[in-house]
TIMI-2910 file (N, C-alpha, C, CB; in pm, 1 decimal, decimal comma, always signed):
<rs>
+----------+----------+----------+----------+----------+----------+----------+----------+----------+----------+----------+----------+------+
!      n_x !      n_y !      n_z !     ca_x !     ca_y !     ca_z !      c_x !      c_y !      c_z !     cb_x !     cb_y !     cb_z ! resn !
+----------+----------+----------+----------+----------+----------+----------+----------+----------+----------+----------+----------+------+
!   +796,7 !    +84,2 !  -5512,5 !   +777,9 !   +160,0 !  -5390,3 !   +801,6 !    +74,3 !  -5267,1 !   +639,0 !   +219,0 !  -5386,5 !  Unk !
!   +811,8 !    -93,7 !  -5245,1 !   +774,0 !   -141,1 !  -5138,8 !   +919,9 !   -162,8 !  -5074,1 !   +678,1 !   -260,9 !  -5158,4 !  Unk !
!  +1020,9 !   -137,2 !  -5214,8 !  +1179,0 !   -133,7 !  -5166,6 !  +1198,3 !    -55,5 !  -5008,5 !  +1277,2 !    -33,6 !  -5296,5 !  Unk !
!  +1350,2 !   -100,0 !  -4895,4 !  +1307,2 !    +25,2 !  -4799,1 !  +1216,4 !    +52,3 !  -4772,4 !  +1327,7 !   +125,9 !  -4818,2 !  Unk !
!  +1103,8 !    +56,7 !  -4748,7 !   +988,3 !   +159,1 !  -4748,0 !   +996,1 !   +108,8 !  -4584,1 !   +820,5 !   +134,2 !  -4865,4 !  Unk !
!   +950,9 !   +260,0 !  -4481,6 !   +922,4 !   +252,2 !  -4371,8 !   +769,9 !   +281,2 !  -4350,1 !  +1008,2 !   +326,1 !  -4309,3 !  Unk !
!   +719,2 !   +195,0 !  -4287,7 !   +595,5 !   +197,7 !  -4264,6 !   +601,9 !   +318,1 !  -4112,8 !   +535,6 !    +23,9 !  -4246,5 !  Unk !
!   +506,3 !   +381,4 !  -4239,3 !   +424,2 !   +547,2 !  -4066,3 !   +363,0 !   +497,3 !  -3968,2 !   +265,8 !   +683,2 !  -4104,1 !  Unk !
!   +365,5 !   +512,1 !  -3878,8 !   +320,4 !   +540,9 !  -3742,6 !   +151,2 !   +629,4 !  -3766,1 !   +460,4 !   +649,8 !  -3657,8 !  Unk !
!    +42,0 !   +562,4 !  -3707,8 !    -66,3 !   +607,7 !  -3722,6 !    -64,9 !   +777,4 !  -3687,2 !   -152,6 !   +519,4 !  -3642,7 !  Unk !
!    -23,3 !   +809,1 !  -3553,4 !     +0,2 !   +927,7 !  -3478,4 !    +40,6 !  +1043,0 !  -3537,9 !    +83,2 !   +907,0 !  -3391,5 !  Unk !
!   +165,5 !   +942,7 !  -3641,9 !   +207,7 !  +1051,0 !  -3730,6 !   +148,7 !  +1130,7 !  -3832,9 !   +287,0 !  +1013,9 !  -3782,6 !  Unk !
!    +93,9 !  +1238,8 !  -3787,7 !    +62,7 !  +1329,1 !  -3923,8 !   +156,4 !  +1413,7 !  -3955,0 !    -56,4 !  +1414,7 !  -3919,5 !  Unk !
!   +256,6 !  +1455,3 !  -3959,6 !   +332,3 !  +1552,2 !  -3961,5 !   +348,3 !  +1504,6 !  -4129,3 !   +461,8 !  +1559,1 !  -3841,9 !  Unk !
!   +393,5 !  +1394,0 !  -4204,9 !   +415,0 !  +1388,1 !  -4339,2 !   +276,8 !  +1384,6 !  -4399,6 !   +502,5 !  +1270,9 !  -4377,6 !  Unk !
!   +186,2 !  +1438,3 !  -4386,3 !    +48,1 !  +1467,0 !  -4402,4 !    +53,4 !  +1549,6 !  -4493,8 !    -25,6 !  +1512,7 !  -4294,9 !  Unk !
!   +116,6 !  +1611,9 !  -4530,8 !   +160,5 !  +1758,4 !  -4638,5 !   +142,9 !  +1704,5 !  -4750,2 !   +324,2 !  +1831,1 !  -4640,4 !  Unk !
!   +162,9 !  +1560,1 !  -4783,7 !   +140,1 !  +1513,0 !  -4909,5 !    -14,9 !  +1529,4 !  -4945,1 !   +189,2 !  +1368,5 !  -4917,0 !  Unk !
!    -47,3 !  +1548,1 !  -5105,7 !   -127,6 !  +1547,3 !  -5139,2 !   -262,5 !  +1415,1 !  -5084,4 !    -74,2 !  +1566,3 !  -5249,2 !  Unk !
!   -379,0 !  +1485,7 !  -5025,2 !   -479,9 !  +1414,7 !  -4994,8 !   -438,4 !  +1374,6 !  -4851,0 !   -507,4 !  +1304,2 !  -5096,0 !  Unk !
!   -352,1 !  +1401,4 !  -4769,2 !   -295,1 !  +1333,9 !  -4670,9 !   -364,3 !  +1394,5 !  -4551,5 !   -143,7 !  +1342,2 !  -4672,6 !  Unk !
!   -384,7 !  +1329,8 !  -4405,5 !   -500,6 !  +1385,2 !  -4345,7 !   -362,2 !  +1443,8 !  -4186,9 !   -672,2 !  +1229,5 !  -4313,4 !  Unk !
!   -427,4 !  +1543,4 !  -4175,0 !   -369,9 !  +1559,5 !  -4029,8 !   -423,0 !  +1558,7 !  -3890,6 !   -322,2 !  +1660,7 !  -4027,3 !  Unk !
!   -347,9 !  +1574,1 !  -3804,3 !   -420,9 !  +1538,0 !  -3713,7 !   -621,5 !  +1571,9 !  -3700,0 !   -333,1 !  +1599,2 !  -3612,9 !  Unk !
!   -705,9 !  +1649,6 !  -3738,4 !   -803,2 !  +1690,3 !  -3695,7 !   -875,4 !  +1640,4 !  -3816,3 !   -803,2 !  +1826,7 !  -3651,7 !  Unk !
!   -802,5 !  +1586,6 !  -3911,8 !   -858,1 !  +1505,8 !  -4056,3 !   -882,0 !  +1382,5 !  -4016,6 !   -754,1 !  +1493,5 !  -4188,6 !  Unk !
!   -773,7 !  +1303,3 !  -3952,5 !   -794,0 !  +1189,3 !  -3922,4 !   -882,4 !  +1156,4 !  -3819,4 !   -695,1 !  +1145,6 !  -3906,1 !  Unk !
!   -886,8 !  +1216,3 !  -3729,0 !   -992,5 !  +1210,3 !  -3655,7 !  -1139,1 !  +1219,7 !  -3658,1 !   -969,4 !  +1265,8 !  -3601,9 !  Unk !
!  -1129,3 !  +1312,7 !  -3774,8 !  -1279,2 !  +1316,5 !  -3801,4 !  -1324,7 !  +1214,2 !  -3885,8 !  -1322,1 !  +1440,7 !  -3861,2 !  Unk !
!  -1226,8 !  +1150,4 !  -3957,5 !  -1225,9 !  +1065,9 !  -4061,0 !  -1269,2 !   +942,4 !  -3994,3 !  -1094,7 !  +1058,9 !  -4134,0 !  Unk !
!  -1197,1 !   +933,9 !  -3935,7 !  -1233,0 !   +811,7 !  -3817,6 !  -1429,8 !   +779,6 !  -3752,6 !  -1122,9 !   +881,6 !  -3652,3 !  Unk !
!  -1412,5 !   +903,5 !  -3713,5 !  -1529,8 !   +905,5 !  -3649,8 !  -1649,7 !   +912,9 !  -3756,0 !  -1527,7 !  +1019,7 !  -3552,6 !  Unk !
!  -1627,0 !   +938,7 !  -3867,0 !  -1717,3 !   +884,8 !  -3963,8 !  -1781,5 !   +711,9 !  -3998,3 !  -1647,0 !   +929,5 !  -4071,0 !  Unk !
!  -1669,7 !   +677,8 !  -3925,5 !  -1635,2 !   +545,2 !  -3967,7 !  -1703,1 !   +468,7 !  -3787,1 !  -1420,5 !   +530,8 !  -4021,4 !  Unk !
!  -1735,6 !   +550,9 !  -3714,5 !  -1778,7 !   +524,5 !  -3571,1 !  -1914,8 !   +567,7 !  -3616,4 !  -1700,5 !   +611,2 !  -3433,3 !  Unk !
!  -1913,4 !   +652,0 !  -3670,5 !  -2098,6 !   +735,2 !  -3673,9 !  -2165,4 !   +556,0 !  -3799,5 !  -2103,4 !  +1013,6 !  -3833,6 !  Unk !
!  -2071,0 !   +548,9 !  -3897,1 !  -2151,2 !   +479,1 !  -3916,3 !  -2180,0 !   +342,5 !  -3862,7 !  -2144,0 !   +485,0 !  -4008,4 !  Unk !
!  -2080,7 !   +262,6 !  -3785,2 !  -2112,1 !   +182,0 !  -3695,5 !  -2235,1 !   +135,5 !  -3571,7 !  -2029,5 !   +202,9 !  -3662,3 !  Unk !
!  -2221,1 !   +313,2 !  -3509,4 !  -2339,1 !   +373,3 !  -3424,2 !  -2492,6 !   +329,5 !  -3491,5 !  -2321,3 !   +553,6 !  -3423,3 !  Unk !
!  -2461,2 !   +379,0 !  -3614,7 !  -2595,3 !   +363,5 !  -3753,2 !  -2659,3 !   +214,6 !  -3731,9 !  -2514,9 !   +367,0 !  -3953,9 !  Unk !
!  -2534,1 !    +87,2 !  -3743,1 !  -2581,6 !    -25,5 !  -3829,6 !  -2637,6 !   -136,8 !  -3664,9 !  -2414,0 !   -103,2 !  -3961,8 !  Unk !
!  -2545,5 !    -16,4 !  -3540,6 !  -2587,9 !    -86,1 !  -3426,3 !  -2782,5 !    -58,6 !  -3411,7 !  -2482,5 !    -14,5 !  -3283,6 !  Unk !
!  -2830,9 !    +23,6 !  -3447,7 !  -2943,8 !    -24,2 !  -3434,4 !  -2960,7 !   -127,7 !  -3470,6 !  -3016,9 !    +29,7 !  -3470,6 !  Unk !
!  -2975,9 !   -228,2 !  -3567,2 !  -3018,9 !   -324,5 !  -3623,3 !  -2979,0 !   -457,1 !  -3582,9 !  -2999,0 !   -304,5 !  -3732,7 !  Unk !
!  -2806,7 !   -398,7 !  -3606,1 !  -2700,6 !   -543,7 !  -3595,2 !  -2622,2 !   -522,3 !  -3463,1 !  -2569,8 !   -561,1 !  -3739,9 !  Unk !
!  -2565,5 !   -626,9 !  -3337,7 !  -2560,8 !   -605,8 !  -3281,8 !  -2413,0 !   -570,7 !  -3251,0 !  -2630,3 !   -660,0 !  -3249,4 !  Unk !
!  -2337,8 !   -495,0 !  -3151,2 !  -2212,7 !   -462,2 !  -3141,2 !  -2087,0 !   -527,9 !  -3203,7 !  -2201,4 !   -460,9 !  -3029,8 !  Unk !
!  -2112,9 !   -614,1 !  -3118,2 !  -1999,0 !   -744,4 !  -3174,9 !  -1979,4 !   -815,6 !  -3293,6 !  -2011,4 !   -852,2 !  -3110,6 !  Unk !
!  -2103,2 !   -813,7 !  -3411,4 !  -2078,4 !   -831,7 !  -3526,3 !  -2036,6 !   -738,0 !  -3605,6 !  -2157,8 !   -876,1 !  -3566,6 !  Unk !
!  -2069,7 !   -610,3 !  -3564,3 !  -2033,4 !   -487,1 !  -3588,2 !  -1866,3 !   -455,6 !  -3608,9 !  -2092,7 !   -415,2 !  -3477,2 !  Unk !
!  -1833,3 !   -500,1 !  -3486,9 !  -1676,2 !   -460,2 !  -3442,8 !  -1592,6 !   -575,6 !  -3526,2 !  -1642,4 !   -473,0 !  -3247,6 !  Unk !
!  -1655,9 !   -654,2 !  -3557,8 !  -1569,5 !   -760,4 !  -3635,9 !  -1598,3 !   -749,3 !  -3815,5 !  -1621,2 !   -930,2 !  -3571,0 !  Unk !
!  -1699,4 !   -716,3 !  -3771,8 !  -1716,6 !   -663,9 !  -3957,9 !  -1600,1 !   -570,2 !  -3993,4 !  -1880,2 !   -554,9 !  -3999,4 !  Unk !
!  -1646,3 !   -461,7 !  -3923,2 !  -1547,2 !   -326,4 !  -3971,8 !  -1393,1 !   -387,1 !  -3950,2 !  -1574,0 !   -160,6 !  -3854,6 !  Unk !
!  -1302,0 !   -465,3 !  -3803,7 !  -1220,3 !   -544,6 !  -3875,9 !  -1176,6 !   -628,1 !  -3966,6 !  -1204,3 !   -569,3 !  -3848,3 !  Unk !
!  -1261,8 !   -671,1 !  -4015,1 !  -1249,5 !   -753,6 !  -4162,4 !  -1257,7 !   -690,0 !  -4299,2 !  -1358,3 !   -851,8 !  -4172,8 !  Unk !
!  -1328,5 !   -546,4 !  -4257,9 !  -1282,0 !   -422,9 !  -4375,9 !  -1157,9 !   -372,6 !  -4366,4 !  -1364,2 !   -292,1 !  -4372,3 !  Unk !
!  -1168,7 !   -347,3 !  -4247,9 !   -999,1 !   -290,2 !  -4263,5 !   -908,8 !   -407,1 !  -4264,5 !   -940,7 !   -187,2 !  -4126,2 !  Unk !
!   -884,5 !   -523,4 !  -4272,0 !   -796,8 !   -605,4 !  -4308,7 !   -805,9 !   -588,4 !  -4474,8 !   -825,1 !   -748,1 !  -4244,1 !  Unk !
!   -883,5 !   -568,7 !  -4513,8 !   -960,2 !   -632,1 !  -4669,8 !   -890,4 !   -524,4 !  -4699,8 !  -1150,6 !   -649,5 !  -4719,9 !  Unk !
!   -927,6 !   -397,1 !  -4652,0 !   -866,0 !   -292,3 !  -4761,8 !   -717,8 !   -259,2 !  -4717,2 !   -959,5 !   -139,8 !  -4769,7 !  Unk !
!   -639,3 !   -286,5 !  -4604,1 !   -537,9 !   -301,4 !  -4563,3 !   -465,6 !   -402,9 !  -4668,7 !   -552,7 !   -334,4 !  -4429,4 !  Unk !
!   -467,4 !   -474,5 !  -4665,7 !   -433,6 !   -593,7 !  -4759,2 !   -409,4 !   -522,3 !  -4965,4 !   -609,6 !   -727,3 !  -4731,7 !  Unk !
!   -541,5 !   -481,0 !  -4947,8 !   -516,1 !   -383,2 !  -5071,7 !   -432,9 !   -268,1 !  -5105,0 !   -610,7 !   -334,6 !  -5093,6 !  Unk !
!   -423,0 !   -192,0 !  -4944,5 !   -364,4 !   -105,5 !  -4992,0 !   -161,7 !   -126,5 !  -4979,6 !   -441,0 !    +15,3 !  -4916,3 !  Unk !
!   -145,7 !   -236,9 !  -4864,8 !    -25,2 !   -323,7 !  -4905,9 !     +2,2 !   -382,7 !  -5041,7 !    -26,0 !   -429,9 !  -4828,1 !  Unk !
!    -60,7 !   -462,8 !  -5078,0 !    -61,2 !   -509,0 !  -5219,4 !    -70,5 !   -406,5 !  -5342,6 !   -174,2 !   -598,1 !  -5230,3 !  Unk !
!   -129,5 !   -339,3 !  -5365,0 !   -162,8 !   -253,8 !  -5490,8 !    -94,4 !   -118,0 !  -5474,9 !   -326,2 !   -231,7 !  -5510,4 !  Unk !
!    -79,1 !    -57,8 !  -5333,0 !    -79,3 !    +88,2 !  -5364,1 !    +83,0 !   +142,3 !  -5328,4 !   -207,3 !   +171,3 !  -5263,1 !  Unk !
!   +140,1 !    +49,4 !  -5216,2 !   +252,1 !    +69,0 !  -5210,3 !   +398,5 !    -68,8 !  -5180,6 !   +228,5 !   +169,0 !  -5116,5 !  Unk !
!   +271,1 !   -171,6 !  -5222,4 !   +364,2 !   -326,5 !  -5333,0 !   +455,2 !   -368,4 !  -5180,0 !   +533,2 !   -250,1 !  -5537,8 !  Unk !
!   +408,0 !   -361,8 !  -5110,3 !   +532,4 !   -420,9 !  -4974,2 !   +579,8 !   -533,1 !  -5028,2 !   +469,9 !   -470,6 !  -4802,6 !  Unk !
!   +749,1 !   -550,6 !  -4987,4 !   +750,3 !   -693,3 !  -5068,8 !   +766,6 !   -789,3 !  -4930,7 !   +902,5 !   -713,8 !  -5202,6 !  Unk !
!   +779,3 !   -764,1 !  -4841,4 !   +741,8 !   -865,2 !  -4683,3 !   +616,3 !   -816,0 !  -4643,2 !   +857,2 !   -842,3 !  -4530,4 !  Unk !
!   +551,9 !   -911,3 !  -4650,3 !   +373,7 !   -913,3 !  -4608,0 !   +408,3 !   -921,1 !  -4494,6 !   +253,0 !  -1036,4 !  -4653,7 !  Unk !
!   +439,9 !   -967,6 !  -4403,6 !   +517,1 !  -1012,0 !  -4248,8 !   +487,4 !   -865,3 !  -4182,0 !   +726,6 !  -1059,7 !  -4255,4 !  Unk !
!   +612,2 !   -841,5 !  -4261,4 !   +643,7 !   -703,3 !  -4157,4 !   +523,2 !   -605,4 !  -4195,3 !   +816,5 !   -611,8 !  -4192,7 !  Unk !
!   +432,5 !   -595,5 !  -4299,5 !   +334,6 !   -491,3 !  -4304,3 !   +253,6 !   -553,2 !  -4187,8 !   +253,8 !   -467,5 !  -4454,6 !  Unk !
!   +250,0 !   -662,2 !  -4176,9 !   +122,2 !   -698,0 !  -4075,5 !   +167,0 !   -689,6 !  -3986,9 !    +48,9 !   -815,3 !  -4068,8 !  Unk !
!   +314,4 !   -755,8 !  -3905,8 !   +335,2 !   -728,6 !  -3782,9 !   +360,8 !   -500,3 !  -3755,5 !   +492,4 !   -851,6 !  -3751,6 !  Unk !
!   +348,7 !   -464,8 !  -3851,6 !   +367,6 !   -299,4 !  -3831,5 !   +190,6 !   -262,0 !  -3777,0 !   +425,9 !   -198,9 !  -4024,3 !  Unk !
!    +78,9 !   -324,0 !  -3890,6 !    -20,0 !   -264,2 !  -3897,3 !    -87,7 !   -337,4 !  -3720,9 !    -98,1 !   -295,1 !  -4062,3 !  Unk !
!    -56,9 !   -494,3 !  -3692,1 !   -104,4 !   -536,1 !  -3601,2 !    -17,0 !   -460,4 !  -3436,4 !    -98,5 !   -692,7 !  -3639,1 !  Unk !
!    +65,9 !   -409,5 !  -3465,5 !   +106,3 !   -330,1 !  -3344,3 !    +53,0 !   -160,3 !  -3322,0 !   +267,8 !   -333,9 !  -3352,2 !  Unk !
!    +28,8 !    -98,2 !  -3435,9 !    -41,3 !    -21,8 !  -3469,9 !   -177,3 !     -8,0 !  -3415,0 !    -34,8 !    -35,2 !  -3573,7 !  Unk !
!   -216,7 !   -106,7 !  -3452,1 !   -404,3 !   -140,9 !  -3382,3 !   -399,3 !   -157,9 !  -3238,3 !   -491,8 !   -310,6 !  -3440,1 !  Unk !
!   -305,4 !   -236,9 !  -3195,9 !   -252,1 !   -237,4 !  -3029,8 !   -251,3 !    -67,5 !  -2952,1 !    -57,5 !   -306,3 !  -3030,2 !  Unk !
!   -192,2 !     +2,3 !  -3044,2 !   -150,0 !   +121,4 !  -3007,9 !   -262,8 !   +172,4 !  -2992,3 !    -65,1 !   +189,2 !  -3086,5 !  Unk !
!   -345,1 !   +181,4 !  -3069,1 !   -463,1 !   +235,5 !  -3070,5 !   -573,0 !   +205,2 !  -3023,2 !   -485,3 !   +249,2 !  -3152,3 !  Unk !
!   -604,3 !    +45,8 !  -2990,9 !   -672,5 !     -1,6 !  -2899,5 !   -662,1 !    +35,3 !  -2764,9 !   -659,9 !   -107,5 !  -2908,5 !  Unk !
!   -530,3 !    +73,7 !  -2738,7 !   -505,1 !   +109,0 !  -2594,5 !   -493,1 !   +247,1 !  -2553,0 !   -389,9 !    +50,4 !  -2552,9 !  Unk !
!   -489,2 !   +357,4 !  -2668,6 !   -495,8 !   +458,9 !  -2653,6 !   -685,3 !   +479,1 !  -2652,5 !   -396,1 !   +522,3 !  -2757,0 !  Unk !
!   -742,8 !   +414,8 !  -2679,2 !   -901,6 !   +418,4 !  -2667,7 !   -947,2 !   +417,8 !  -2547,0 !   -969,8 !   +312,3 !  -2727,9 !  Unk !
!   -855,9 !   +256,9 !  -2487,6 !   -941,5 !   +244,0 !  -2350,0 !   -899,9 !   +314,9 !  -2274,1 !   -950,1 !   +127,2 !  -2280,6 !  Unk !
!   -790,0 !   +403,6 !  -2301,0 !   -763,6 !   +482,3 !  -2179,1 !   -801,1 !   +655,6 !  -2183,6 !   -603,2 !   +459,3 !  -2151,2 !  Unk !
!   -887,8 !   +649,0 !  -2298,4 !   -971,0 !   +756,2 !  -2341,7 !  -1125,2 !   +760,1 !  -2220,7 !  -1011,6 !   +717,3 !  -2526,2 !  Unk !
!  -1119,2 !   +859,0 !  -2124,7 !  -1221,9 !   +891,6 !  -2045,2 !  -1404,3 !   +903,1 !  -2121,7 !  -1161,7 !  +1034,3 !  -1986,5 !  Unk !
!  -1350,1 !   +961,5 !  -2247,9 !  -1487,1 !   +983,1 !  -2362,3 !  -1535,5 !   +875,1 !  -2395,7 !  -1462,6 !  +1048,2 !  -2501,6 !  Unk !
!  -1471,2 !   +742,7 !  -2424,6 !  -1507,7 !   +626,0 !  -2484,7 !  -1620,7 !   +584,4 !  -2388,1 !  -1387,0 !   +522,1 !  -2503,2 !  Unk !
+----------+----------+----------+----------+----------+----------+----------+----------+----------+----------+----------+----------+------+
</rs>
């Protein structure tokens, strides 16, 4: 699978049609599951270990799901795709009025 393979665009849900695949109002909520439980662990633990934990999950399972699920054979380019990706989205946050 990692032959060719073009790495998606977060934004993109439109090839979402695939089985289990989330679309726009999936991913979002999906997401925010993943904020609710953050919200959760900030009682205890404080923001910033918080925000670096959950990046070090999503590297961890990023990494997995490069490696195991769709075999990239340039690690490079999955990371420089996934690390411009997070850019995208970091900046589509801060310029979110709700945040």
């Amino acid at each position: 699978m990692g032959k060719d393979m073009e790495f998606k665009d977060w934004y993109d849900r439109s090839s979402s049609s695939e089985k289990g695949g989330l679309d726009r109002d999936g991913f979002i909520r999906t997401a925010d599951r993943f904020v609710n439980l953050a919200n959760t662990l900030n009682k205890r633990t404080i923001a910033t270990d918080i925000q670096y934990t959950m990046l070090y999950a999503s590297a961890r399972y990023a990494a997995h799901v490069g490696k195991n699920v769709i075999e990239v054979e340039n690690q490079e380019d999955f990371i420089n795709h996934l690390t411009n990706q997070y850019r995208d989205m970091l900046r589509e946050n801060f310029a979110d009025p709700a945040v």
